[in-house]
C-alpha positions as CSV (number, residue, x, y, z in Angstrom):
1,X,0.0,0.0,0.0
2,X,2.6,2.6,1.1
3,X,4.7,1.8,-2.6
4,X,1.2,2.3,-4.5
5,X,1.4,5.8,-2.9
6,X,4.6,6.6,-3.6
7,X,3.8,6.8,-6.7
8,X,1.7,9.2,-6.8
9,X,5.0,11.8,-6.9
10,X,7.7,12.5,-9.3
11,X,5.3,10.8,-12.3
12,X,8.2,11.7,-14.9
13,X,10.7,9.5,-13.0
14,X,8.3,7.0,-12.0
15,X,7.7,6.0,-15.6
16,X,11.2,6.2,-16.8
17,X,13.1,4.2,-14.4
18,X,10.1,2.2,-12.9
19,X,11.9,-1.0,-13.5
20,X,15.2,-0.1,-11.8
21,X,14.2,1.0,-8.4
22,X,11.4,1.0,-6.5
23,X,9.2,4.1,-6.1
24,X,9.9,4.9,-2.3
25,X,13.8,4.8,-3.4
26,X,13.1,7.3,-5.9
27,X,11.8,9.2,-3.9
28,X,14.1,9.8,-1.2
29,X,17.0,10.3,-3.7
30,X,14.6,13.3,-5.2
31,X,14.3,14.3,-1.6
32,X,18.0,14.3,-0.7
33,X,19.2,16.0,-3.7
34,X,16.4,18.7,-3.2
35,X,17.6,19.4,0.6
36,X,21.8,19.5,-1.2
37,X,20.3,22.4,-3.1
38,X,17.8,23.9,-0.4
39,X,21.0,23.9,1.8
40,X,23.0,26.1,-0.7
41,X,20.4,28.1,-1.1
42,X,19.7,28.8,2.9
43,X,23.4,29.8,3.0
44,X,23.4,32.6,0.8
45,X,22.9,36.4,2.4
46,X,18.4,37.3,2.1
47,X,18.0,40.6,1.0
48,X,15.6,42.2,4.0
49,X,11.5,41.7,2.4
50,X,10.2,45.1,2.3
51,X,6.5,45.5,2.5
52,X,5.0,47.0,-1.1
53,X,4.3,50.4,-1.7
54,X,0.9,51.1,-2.3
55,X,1.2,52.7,-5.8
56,X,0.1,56.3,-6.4
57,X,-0.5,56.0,-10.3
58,X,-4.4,56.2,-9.7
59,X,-3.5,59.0,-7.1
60,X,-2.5,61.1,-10.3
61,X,-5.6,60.2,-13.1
62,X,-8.5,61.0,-13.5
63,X,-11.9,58.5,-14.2
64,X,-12.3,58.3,-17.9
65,X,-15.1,57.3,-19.8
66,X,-15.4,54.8,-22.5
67,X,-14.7,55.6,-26.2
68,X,-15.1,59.3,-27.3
69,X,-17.0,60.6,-24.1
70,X,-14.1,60.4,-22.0
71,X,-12.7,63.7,-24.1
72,X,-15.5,65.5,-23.1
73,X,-15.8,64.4,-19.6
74,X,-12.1,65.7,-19.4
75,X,-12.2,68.8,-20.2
76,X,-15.2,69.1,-17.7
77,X,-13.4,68.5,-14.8
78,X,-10.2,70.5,-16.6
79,X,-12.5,73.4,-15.4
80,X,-13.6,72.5,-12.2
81,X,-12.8,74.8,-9.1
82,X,-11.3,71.7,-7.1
83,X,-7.5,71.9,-7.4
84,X,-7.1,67.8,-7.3
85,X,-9.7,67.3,-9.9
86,X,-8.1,69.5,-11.7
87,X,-4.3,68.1,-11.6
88,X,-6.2,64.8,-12.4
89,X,-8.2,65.9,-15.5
90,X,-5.0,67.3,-17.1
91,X,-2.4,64.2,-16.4
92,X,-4.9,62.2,-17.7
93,X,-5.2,64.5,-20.9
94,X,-1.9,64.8,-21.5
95,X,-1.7,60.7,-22.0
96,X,-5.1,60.4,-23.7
97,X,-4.0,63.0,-26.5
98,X,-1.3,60.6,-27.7
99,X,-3.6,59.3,-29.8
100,X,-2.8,61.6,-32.7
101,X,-6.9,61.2,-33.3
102,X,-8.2,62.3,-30.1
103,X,-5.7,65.2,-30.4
104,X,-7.0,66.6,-33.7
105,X,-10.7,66.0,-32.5
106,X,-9.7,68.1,-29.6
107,X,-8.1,70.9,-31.7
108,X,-10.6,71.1,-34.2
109,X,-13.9,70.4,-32.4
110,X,-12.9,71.6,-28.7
111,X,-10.5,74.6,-29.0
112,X,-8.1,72.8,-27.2
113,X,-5.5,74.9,-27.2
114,X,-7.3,78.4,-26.3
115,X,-8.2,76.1,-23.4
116,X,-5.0,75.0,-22.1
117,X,-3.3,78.3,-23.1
118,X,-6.0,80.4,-20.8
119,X,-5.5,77.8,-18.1
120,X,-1.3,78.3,-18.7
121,X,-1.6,82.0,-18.4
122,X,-3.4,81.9,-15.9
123,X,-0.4,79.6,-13.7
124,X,2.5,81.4,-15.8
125,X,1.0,85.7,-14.5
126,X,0.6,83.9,-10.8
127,X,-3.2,84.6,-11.0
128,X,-3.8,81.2,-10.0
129,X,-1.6,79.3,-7.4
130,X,0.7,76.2,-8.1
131,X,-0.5,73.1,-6.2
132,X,1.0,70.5,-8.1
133,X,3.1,70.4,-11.5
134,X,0.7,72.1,-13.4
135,X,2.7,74.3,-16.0
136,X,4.7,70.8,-16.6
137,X,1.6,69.2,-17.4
138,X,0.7,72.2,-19.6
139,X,3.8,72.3,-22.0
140,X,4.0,68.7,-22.2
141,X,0.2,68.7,-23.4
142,X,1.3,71.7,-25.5
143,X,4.3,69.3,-27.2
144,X,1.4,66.6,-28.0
145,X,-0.6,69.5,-29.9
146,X,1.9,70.8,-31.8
147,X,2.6,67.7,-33.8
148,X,0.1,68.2,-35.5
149,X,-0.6,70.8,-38.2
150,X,-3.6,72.5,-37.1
151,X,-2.1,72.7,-33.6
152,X,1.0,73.9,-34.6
153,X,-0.7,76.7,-36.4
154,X,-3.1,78.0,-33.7
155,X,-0.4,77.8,-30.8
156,X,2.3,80.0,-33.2
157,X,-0.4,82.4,-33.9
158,X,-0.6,83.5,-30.3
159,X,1.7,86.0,-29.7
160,X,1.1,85.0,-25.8
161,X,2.5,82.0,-26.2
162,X,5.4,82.5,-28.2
163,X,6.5,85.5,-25.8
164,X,6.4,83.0,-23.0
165,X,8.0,80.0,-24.6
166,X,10.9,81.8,-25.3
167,X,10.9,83.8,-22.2
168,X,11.3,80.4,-20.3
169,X,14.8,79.2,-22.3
170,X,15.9,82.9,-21.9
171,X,15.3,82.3,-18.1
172,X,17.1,78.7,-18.3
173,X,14.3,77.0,-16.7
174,X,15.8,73.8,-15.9
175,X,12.9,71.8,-15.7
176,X,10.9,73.6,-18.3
177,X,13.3,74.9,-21.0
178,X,13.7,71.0,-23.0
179,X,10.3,70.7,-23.5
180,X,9.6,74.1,-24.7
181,X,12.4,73.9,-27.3
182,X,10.6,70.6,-28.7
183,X,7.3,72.4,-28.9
184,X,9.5,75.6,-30.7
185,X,11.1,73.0,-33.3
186,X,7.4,71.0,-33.7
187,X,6.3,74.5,-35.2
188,X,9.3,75.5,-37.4
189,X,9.2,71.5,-38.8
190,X,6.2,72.1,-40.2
191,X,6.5,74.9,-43.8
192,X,3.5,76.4,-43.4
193,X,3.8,77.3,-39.7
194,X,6.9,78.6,-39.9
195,X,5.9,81.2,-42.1
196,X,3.5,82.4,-39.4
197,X,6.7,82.0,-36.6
198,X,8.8,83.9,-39.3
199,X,5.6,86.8,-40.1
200,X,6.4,88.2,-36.7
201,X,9.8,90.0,-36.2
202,X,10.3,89.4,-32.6
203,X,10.2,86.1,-32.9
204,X,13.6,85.7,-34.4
205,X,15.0,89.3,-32.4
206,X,14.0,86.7,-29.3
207,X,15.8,83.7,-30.5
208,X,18.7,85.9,-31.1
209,X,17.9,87.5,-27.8
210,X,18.7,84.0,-26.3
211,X,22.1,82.6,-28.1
212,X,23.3,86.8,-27.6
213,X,22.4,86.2,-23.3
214,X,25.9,84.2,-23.0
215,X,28.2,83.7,-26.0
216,X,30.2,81.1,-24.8
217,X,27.4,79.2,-23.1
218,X,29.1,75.5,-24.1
219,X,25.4,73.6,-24.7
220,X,22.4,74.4,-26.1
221,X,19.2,72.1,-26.4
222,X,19.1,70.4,-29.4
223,X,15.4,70.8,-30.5
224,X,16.6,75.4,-30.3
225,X,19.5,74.3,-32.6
226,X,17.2,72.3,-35.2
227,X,14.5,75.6,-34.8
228,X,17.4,78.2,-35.6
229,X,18.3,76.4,-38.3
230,X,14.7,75.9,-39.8
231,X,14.6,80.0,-39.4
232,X,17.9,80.3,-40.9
233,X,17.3,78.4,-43.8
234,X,14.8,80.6,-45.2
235,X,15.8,84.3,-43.8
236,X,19.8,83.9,-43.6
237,X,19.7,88.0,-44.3
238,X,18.2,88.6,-41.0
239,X,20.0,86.2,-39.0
240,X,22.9,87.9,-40.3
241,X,21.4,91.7,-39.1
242,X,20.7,89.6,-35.9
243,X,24.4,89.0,-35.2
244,X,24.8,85.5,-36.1
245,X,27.6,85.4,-38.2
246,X,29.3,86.6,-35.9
247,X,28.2,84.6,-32.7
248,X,28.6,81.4,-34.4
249,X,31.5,82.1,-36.1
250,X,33.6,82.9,-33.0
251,X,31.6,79.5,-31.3
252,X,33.4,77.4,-34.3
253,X,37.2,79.2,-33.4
254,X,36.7,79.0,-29.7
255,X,35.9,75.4,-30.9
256,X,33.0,75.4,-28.3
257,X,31.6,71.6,-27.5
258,X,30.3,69.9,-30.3
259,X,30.9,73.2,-33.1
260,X,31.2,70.5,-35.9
261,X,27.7,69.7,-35.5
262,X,24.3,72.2,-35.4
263,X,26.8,75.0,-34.5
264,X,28.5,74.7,-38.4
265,X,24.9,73.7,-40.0
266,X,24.1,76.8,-39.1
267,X,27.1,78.8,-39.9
268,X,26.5,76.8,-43.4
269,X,23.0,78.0,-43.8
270,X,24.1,81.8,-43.1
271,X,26.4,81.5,-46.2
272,X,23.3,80.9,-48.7
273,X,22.5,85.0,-48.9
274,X,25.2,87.3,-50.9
275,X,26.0,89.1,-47.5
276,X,27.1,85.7,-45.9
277,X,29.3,84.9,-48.9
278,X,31.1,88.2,-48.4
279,X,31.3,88.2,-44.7
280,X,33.3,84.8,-45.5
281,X,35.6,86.1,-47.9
282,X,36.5,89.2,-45.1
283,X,37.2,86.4,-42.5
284,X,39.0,83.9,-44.6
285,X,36.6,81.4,-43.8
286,X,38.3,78.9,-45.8
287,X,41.4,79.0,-43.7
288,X,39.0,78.4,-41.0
289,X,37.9,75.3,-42.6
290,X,41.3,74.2,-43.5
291,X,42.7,74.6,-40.0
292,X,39.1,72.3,-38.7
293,X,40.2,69.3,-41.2
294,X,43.9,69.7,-39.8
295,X,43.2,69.9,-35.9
296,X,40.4,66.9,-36.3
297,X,44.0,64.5,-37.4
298,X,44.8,65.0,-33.6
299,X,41.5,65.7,-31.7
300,X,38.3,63.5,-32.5
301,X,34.9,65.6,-34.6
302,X,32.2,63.0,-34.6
303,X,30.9,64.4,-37.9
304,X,32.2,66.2,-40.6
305,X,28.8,66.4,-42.1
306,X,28.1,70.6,-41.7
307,X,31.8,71.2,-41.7
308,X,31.9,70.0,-45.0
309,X,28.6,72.1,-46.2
310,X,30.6,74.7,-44.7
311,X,32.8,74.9,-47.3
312,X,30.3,73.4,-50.4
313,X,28.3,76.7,-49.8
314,X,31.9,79.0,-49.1
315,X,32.5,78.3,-52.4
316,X,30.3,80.1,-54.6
317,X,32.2,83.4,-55.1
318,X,35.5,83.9,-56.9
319,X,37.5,85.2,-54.6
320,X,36.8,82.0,-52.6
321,X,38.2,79.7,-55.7
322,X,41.1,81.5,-55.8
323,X,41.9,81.3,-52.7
324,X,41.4,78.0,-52.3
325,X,44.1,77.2,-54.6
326,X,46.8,77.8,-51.9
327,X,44.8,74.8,-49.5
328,X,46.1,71.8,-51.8
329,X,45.1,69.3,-49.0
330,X,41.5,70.5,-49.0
331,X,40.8,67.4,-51.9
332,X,42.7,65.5,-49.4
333,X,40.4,65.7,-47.1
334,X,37.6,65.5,-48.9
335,X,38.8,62.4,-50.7
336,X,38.9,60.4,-47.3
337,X,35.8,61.7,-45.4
338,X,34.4,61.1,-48.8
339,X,34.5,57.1,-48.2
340,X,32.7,57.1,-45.1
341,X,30.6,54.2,-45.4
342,X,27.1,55.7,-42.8
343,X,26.5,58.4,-43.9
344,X,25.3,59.0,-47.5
345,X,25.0,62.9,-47.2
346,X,28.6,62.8,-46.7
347,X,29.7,61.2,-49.3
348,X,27.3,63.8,-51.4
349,X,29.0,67.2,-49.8
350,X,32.1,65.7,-50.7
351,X,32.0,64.9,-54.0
352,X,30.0,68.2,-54.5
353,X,32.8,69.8,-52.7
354,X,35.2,68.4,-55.3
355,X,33.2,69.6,-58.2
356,X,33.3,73.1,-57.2
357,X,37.1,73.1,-56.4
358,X,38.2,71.2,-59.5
359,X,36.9,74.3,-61.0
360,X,40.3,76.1,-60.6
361,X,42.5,74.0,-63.0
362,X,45.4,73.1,-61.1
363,X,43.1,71.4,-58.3
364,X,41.2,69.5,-61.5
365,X,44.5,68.2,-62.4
366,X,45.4,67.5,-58.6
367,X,42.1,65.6,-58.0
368,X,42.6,63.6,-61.3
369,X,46.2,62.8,-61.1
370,X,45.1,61.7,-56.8
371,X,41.8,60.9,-56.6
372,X,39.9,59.5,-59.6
373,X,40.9,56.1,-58.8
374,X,39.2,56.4,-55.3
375,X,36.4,58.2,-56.6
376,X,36.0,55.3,-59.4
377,X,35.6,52.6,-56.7
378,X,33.4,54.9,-54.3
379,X,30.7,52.5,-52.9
380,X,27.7,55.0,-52.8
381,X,25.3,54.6,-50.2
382,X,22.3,55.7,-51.7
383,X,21.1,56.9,-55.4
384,X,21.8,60.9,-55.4
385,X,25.2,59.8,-54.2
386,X,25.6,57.8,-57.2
387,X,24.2,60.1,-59.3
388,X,26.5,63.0,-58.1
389,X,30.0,60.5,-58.0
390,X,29.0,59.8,-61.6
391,X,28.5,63.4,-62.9
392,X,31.8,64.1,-61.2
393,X,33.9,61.0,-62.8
394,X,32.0,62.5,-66.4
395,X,34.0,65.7,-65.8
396,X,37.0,65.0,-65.0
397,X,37.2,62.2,-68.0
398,X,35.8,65.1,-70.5
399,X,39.4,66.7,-69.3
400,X,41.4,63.8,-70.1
401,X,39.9,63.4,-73.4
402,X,40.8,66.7,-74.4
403,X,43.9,67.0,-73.0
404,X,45.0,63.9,-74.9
């Protein structure tokens, strides 16, 4: 009787070795190589059981509603006079507008943003006190709505707005001054709407306002970088009458942290009007660029991308060809950032780059006597590179031709 019970454990080793041993001796051998390992186990050092924090998620959120009545039901209790209902309705908001569909419904059919923006003002001109992390709550519901078009263009039409997002990087707002510069670079993204950012002066006066507040500040957030450069890529005149030529030129000779990257994209960009060209020529700017290639053979540039478009768009007067003449290495290089095998726009300032210098004919004869062979194999990364290596190879044989 007590064997027919034993069986009634380990039924995996039961039925492979049944007719080895019996199942009370398989038993006890399970059992004494279970209390070996329980030992071991025993001996080690127990971390000190903690009891569970109750979690405060639900603390934070509001009730929703099923389907599209829980919009609504929102931004009724957005209004209420209760300051916890309140921080609830809003934290809740700012995750349910993810969905880029709720948020258009709520631009379009709810006036979202002349809703939150009163409600921001409001915190922002101390007319209403600061229980919780409202104005957080606010920009970040802000960043949701300007992703998408019709946000984007209601929130850079008020001039409220715009005067206080740029008031709060020029105050370096630690907590705040990130997320503004996303919403900032959501509107300039987008063509239309940065017409409207670009319609009113002051908006640029207060971006130059900002980079002017401390010269040799050593970062910047990223996003005001990408939404100086969307402003200087269509108005390079007026960031030049704004001082920026000057600003980011000394940035690059200071070699300020990380001046090969947005820093010389938008030194690059202010060399697209006639004024920037000139200003270029005065400084030498190719000697600038020359002396950036030789310092990077001893300290590391992560990206010669904009240093590179730098000098594609320095070349476009005469006096800069000429000069360039006396920079033989410049096709040097170009010719070995040129096979950098990541990044395909790269590759395309480079041999661009070499198209404009060969120009002169003593760096054509340079370039094909040194560097056709290495342009030949070039292993483009996408099809405008090919297209541009190609073009290149095409001029510089129509000179052999006809030289022999």
């Amino acid at each position: 009787m007590w064997e027919e019970l034993e069986k009634y454990r380990n039924h995996f080793l039961q039925y492979e070795i049944q007719d080895v041993m019996k199942p009370s001796a398989i038993n006890c051998l399970q059992n004494t190589e279970w209390n070996k390992y329980r030992e071991k186990r025993d001996g080690c050092v127990r971390i000190q059981k903690k009891c569970t924090e109750f979690s405060k998620f639900f603390e934070d959120r509001a009730q929703q509603a099923y389907g599209w009545f829980s919009l609504p039901k929102l931004l009724k209790e957005m209004d209420s006079g209760v300051n916890l209902t309140h921080w609830r309705a809003i934290v809740s908001l700012s995750e349910f507008l993810m969905n880029p569909q709720h948020a258009q419904r709520a631009i379009l059919e709810f006036d979202m943003v002349r809703k939150v923006k009163n409600a921001f003002m409001r915190m922002r001109l101390k007319f209403h006190a600061t229980h919780y992390q409202e104005v957080e709550t606010y920009l970040k519901i802000f960043n949701i709505l300007s992703r998408c078009l019709h946000g984007a263009f209601r929130i850079a039409s008020s001039k409220c707005l715009m005067v206080e997002f740029y008031k709060i990087i020029k105050d370096k707002e630690s907590v705040n001054d990130d997320v503004v510069a996303e919403i900032l670079q959501n509107l300039t993204g987008k063509p239309k709407v940065l017409g409207v950012v670009l319609a009113d002066a002051e908006n640029f006066e207060s971006v130059a306002g900002i980079f002017k507040q401390d010269p040799c500040r050593p970062v910047y957030p990223p996003p005001l970088w990408h939404h100086l450069c969307d402003m200087l890529d269509v108005a390079p005149e007026r960031g030049i009458e704004l001082g920026f030529f000057e600003l980011i030129h000394a940035r690059i000779l200071k070699r300020l942290p990380r001046y090969w990257d947005m820093t010389s994209k938008a030194f690059a960009l202010l060399l697209r009007c006639e004024e920037g060209q000139r200003r270029f020529d005065n400084l030498d700017g190719l000697s600038m660029i020359n002396s950036v290639f030789a310092r990077s053979e001893r300290e590391k540039v992560g990206n010669y991308e904009y240093v590179v478009l730098i000098l594609l768009n320095g070349l476009h007067s005469k006096r800069a060809l000429w000069r360039s003449r006396e920079f033989i290495e410049l096709p040097c290089h170009l010719g070995r950032r040129m096979a950098n095998e990541s990044n395909p726009r790269l590759q395309l300032y480079c041999l661009k780059a070499l198209r404009e210098l060969g120009v002169m004919p003593c760096t054509k004869r340079y370039i094909i006597g040194n560097w056709l062979q290495e342009i030949r194999e070039l292993v483009c990364l996408d099809a405008d590179v090919e297209c541009a290596r190609d073009a290149l190879l095409d001029w510089l044989r129509s000179d052999i031709a006809e030289s022999s």
